[in-house]
N, C-alpha and C positions, 0 to 999 in steps of 0.2 A: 214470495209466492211458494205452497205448497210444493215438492217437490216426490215425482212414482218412479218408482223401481219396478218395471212388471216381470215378476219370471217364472217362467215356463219350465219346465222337467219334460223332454220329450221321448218316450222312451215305444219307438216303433208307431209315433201318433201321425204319421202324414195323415192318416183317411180326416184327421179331427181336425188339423191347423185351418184350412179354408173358411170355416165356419167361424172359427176363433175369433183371427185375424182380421175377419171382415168387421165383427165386432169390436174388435181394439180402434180399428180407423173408424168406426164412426159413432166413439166417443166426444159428447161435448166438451170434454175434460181433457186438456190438449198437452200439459205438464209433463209427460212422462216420457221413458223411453223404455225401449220390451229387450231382455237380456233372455236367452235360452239357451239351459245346458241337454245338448243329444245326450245322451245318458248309453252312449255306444248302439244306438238304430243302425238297422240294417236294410233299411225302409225308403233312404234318401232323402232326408228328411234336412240333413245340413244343406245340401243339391238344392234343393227346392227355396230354403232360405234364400240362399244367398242370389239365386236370380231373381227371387218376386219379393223378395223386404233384404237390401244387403245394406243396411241402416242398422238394421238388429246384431245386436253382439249375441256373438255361437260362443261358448265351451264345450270343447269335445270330450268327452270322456271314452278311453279306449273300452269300458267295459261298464254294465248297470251298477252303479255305487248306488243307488239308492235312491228315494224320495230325500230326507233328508241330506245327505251329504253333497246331493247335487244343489237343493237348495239355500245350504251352509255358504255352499262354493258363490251363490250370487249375490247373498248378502254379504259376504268379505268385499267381495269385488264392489258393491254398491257403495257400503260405508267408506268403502277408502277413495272411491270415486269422486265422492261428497267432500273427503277430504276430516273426516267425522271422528275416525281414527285415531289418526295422528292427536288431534288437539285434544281430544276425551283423553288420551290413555297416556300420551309421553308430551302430553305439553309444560310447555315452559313456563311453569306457575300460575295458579290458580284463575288468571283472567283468561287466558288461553284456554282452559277448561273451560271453563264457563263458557263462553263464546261457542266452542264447538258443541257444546251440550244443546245448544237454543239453538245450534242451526238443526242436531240431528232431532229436534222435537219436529219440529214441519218438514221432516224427508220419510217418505214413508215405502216400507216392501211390500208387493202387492207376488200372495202366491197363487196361482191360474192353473187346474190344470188343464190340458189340452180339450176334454171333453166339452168345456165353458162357453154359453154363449151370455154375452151381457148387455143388455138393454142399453141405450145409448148414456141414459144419465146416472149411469151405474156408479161409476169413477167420482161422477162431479158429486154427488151424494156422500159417497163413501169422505170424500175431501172434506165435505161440510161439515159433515158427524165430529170427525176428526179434529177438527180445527176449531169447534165448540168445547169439544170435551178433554181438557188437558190430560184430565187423571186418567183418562183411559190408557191402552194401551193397542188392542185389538178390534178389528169392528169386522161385521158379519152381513153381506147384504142378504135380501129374501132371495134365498135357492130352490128355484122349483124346478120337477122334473120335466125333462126332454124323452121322449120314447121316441125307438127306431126299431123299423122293421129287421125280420131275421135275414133278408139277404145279404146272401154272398157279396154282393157286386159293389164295390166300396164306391161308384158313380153312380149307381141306380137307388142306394140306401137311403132312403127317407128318415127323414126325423120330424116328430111333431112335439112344439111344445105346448106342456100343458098348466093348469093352475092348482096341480099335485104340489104339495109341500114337500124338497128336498133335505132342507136345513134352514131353522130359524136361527142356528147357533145351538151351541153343544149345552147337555142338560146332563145329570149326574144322580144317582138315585142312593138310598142308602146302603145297598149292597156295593158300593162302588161302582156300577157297571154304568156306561156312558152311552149318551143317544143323541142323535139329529133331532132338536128341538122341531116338534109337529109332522116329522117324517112320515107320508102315505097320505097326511090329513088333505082335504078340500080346501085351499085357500081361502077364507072367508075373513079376514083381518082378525083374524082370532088371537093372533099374536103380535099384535103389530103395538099395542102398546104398553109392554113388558120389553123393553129396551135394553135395561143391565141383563147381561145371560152370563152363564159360569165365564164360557170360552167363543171359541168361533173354529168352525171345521174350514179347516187349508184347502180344500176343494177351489177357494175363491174366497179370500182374508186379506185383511188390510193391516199391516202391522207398525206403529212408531218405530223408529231408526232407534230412536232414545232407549226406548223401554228392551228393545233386542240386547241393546250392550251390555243394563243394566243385568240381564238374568245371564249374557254367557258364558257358559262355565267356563273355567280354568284351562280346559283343553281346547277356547275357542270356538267349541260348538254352541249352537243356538237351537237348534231340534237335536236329537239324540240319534247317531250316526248309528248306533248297536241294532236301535231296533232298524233300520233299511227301508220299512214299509210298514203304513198303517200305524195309528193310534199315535204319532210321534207331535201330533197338535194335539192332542187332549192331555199329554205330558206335558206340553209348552204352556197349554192354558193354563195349569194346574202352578208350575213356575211363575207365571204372570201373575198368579192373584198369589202365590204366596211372598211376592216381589209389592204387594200392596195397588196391582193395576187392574183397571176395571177394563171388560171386557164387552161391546155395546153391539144389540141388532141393530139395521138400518132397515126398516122396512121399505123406503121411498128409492131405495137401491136394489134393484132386481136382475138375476142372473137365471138361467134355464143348466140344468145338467143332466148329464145324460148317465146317472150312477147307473150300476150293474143291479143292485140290490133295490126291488119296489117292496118290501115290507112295511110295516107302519111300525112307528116309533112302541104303540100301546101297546102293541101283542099280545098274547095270550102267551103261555110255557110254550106248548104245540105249536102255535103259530110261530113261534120262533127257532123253534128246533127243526121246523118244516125249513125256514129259509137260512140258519145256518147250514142245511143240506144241501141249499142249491147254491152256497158257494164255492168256487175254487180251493181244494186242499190249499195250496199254497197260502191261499189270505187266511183259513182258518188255523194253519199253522203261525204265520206272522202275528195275527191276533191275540190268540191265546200265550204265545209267548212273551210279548210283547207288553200285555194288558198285566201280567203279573213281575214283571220288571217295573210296569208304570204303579203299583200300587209301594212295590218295595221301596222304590227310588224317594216318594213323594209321603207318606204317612208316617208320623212320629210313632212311639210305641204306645202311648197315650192315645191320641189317633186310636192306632187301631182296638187295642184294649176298650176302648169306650163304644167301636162299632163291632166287635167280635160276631157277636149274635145273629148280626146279620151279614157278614162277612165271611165267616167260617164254614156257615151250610151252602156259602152262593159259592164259593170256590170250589168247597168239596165236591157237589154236581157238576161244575166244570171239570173236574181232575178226573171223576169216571165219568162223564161223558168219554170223553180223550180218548179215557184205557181201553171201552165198551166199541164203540161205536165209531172212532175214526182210529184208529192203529196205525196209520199213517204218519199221524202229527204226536205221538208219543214219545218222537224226539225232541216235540216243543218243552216237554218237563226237563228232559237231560240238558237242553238249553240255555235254560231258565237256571236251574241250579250252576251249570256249569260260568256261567255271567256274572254270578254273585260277588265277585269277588272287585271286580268293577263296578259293580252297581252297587256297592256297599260303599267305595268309594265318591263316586257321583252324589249319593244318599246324603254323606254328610257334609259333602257343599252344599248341597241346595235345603237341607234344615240349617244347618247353622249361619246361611245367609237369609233365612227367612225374616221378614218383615214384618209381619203381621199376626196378629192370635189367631191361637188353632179356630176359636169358635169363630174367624171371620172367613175362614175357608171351610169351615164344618156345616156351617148354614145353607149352602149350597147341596148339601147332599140329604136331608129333610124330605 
């Protein structure tokens, strides 16, 4: 039988866990167990654990390491749990491997973050898709948004869900710039039967045990610990299909979130420079740093040579944007350059283990 990893990143989230958690138990999908790293809360958030779910494994982290790193931290701990490790990586000849290969195909890491509420048959869908589709690797249920009012009162706060489009799964445009497949849209099943999608956004992703070990790098990681926050799945996706794995929506799996950002996926220029203004410095910092690590890390020189045209003038308005208008995040370029040296590194592990032709990852960006 199927076997879930679910892990949590909780980093100051008590107000969100209630609403979770109630969702996790009353999943028809009964297989898994919920592992959560406090990401160093100050919230009491490990407190609250361990008297209302002390079933659930904590990792404590004395300080925020990240989205990534904390979730690094609960896939090691899952696959070795599994026992997935050992026989993949230092088994005692080839039947050994093999064995542990086919168990880590039906163990799967489920990432949540706290924000997440999930429909009861979220899980059992997500297992289905799964367990249908070998080649895959990722799967993506329908994320629609949760709104909550402005109060203060983290007991009086309301949330209502609605049939706003979150994420169908990650989309990718010729400029390289990446989007929440139908984000802002009316739910109308407008997307519900375009199934293969580039990637899947970590907000709430289901990932094979198999296909993680397959792409992690050499230093261990499986999302990319540098960038700390943001765009560190659209990096993974991007690994995923160049590892030759397909990456599926489940429409018939439905999740509510409660993102920061209601913008539509289509926007206009303006419309989007309107609401990259109404996010936090910090994320637009993260972002833009981030986003030009993931294009270095992940494109041949072919690659980009063939998409220059339109690569060259989408950056350049990002670069004075930056300089113009946020002076703040103008550290994000000293960054960026300052990283290269790793990320040059990284770069040519993950092309010269590529799997597949450039044109089978180039089609995605069309």
């Amino acid at each position: 039988m199927p076997k879930l990893s679910l892990h949590l990143v909780a980093w100051n989230s008590l107000s969100d866990l209630p609403d979770l958690f109630e969702s996790i138990e009353n999943q028809t999908y009964k297989n898994f167990v919920v592992r959560v790293v406090d990401n160093g809360s100050g919230d009491g958030v490990e407190k609250w654990l361990r008297e209302k779910y002390p079933t659930v494994t904590i990792i404590r982290n004395a300080r925020n390491l990240g989205f990534g790193a904390a979730h690094n931290q609960m896939i090691k701990y899952a696959v070795s749990h599994w026992g997935g490790d050992h026989a993949v990586q230092r088994g005692a000849g080839q039947a050994g491997s093999l064995l542990g290969r086919e168990d880590l195909n039906h163990c799967y890491c489920v990432t949540i973050n706290p924000d997440i509420i999930m429909r009861p048959t979220c899980l059992e869908e997500l297992v289905k898709e799964a367990e249908a589709h070998s080649e895959a690797a990722s799967f993506s249920p329908k994320l629609l948004r949760t709104f909550q009012d402005n109060g203060t009162d983290e007991v009086l706060r309301e949330r209502t869900n609605s049939d706003v489009i979150d994420s169908t799964g990650l989309r990718g445009n010729k400029f390289r710039w990446f989007y929440e497949r139908g984000a802002g849209e009316l739910d109308q099943g407008q997307f519900d039967a375009a199934r293969e999608v580039f990637g899947v956004c970590a907000a709430l992703a289901m990932y094979r045990a198999s296909a993680l070990e397959d792409i992690k790098m050499s230093d261990g990681e499986y999302f990319d610990e540098d960038f700390f926050a943001y765009k560190e799945d659209i990096d993974l996706a991007w690994r995923l299909r160049g590892a030759g794995f397909e990456a599926r929506f489940v429409p018939e799996a439905v999740a509510h979130h409660a993102r920061g950002m209601y913008g539509k996926e289509r926007a206009g220029f303006f419309e989007r420079l309107k609401n990259r203004r109404k996010k936090s410095k910090v994320r637009n910092f993260y972002s833009t740093r981030n986003h030009w690590w993931m294009l270095f890390k992940n494109m041949s020189l072919v690659e980009y040579l063939l998409a220059t045209w339109w690569i060259k003038p989408a950056e350049a308005a990002r670069f004075f944007y930056v300089c113009l208008f946020e002076p703040s995040n103008v550290r994000a370029i000293g960054q960026f350059f300052g990283g290269l040296g790793k990320m040059r590194r990284k770069r040519r592990e993950i092309l010269t283990r590529r799997k597949v032709p450039r044109q089978n990852i180039s089609q995605w960006f069309r």
